[in-house]
C-alpha positions as a printed NumPy array, in Angstrom:
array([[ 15.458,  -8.552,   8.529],
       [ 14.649,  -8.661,  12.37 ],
       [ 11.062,  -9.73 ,  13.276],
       [ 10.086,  -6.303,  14.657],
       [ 10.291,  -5.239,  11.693],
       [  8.814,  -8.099,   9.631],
       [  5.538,  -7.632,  11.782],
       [  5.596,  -4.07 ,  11.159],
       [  5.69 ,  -4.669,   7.028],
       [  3.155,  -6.983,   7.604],
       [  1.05 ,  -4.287,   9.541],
       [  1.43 ,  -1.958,   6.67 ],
       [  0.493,  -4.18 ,   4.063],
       [ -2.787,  -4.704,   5.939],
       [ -3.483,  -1.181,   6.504],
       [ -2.978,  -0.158,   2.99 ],
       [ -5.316,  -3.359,   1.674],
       [ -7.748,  -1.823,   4.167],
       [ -7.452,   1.999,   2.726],
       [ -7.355,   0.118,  -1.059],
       [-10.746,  -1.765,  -0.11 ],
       [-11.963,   1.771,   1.428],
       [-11.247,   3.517,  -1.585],
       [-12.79 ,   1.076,  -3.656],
       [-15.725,   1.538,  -1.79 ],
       [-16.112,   5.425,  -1.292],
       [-13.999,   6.602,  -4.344],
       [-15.392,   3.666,  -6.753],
       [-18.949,   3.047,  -5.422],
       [-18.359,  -0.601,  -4.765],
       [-20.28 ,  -1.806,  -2.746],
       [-18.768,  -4.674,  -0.203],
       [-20.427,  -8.05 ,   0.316],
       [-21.185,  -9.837,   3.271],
       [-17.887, -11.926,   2.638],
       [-16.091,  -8.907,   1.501],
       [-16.901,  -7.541,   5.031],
       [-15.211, -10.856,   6.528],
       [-12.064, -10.74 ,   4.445],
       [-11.881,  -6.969,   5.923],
       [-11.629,  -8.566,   9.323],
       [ -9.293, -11.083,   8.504],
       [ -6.759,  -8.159,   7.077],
       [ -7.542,  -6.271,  10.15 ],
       [ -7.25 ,  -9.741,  12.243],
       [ -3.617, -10.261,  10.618],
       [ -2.73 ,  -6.482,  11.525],
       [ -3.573,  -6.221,  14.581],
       [ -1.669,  -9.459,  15.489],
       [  0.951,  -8.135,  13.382],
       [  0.956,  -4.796,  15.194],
       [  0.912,  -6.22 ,  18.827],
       [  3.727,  -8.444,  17.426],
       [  5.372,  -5.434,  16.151],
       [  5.036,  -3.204,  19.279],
       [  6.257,  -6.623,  21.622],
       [  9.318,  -7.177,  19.668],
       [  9.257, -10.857,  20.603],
       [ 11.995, -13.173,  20.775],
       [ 12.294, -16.486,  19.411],
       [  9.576, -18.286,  21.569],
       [  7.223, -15.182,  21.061],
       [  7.828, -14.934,  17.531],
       [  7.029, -17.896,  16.99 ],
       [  3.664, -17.914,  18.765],
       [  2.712, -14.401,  16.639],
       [  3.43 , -16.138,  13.805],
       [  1.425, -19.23 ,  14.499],
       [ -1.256, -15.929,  15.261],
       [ -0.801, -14.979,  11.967],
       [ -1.298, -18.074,  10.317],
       [ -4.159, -19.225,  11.635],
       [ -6.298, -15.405,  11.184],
       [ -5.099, -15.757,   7.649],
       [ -5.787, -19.097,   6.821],
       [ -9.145, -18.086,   8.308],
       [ -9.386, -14.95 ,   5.819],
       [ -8.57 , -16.951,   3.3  ],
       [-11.224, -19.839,   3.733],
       [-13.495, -16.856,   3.35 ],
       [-11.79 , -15.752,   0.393],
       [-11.947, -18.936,  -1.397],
       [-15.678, -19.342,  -0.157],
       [-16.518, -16.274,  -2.485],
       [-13.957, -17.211,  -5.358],
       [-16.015, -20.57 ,  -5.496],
       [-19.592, -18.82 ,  -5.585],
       [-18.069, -17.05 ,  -8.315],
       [-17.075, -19.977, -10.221],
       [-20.903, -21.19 , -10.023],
       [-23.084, -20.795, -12.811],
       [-25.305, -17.734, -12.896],
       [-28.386, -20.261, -12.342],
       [-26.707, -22.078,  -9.522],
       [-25.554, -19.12 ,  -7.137],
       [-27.433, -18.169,  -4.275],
       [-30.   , -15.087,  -4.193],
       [-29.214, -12.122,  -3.463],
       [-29.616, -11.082,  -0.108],
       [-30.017,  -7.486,   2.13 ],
       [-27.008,  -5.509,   2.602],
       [-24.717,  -5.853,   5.924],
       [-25.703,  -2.425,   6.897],
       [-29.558,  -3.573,   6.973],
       [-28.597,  -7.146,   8.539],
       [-26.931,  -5.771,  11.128],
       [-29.807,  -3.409,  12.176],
       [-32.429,  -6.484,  12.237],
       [-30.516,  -9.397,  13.259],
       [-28.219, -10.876,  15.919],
       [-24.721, -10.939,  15.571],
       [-24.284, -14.334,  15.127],
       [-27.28 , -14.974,  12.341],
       [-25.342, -11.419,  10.691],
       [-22.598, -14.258,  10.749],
       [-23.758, -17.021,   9.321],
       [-25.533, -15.221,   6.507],
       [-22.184, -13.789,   5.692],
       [-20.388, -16.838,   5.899],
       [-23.088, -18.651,   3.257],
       [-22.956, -15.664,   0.922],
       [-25.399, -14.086,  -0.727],
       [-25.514, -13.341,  -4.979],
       [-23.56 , -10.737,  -4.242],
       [-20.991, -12.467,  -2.994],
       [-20.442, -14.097,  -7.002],
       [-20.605, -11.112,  -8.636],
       [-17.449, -10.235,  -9.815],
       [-17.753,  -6.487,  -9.98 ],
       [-14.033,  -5.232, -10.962],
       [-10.581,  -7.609, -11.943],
       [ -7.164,  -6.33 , -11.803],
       [ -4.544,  -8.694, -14.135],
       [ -7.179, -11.271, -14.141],
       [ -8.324, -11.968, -10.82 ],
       [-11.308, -10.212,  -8.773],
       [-10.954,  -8.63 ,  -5.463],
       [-11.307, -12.349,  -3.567],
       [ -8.521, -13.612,  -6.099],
       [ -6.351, -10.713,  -4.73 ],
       [ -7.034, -11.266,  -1.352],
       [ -6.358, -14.968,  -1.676],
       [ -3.169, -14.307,  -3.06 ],
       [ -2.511, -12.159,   0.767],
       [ -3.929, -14.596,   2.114],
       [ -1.654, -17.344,   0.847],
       [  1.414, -15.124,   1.066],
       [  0.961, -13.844,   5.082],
       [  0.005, -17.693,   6.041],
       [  3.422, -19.249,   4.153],
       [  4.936, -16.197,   6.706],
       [  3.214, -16.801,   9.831],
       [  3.86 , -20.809,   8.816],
       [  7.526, -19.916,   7.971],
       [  7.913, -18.148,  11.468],
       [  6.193, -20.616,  13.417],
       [  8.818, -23.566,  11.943],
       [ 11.87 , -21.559,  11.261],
       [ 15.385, -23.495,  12.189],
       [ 17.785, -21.802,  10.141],
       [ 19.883, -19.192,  11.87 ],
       [ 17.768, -17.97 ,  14.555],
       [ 20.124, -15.386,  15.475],
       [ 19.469, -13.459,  11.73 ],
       [ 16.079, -13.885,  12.384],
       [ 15.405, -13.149,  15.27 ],
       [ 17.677, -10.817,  17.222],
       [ 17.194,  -7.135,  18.153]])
């Protein structure tokens, strides 16, 4: 598969984890979290890197550099991830208060406290509100997480056959 079009799958994936997480909230009523907001910008982090990468059609150099891109706003998405699956994990008496919504923070607060209020969670952040095949929404986007930074990793060091790879 050339690299144009591995960037563009990638994009795709993204776009549809955004309209799932969408539909979750509008169609289902869930209501996202402050890290649930931050996991939405690391999918939208990953696709837009993924798009630009897409829309380049780098060589091997350049591909290698998206896919470093890729790596490191994933592994980013996914420290945020496993920030929530570990609040959680806590007991019920041990996780953090709940807190205003991300809508209300953003209205009274600067962007960066808006941040690290997010990044601490709140006791909405360990409520674990809806599980497909045994994981919750963080679980699943761990899982993407994991799976688009073993990419961006396997781009950055590939040495096989670079002309399979990454040819036109």
């Amino acid at each position: 598969m050339k690299v144009r079009a591995i960037f563009a799958l990638v994009f795709v994936v993204c776009a549809g984890l955004l309209g799932v997480a969408f539909y979750m909230e509008y169609v289902m009523g869930l209501e996202p979290c402050p890290l649930c907001w931050l996991q939405r910008f690391g999918f939208m982090g990953v696709g837009l890197v993924s798009l630009l990468a897409a829309l380049h059609g780098p060589r091997e150099l350049g591909a290698r550099v998206y896919g470093l891109l890729l790596a490191i706003t994933a592994g980013a998405g996914l420290g945020v991830a496993g920030r929530q699956l570990w609040l959680q994990s806590l007991p019920a008496d041990q996780a953090p208060a709940c807190g205003p919504s991300v809508d209300y923070m953003l209205e009274v607060l600067p962007l960066g406290e808006v941040l690290m209020t997010a990044l601490k969670g709140t006791g909405d952040c360990a409520a674990v509100v809806w599980r497909f095949l045994g994981l919750s929404i963080p679980g699943w986007s761990a899982v993407f997480f994991v799976l688009l930074v073993i990419l961006g990793l396997a781009m950055l060091f590939h040495r096989g056959n670079t002309k399979s790879w990454f040819s036109d």
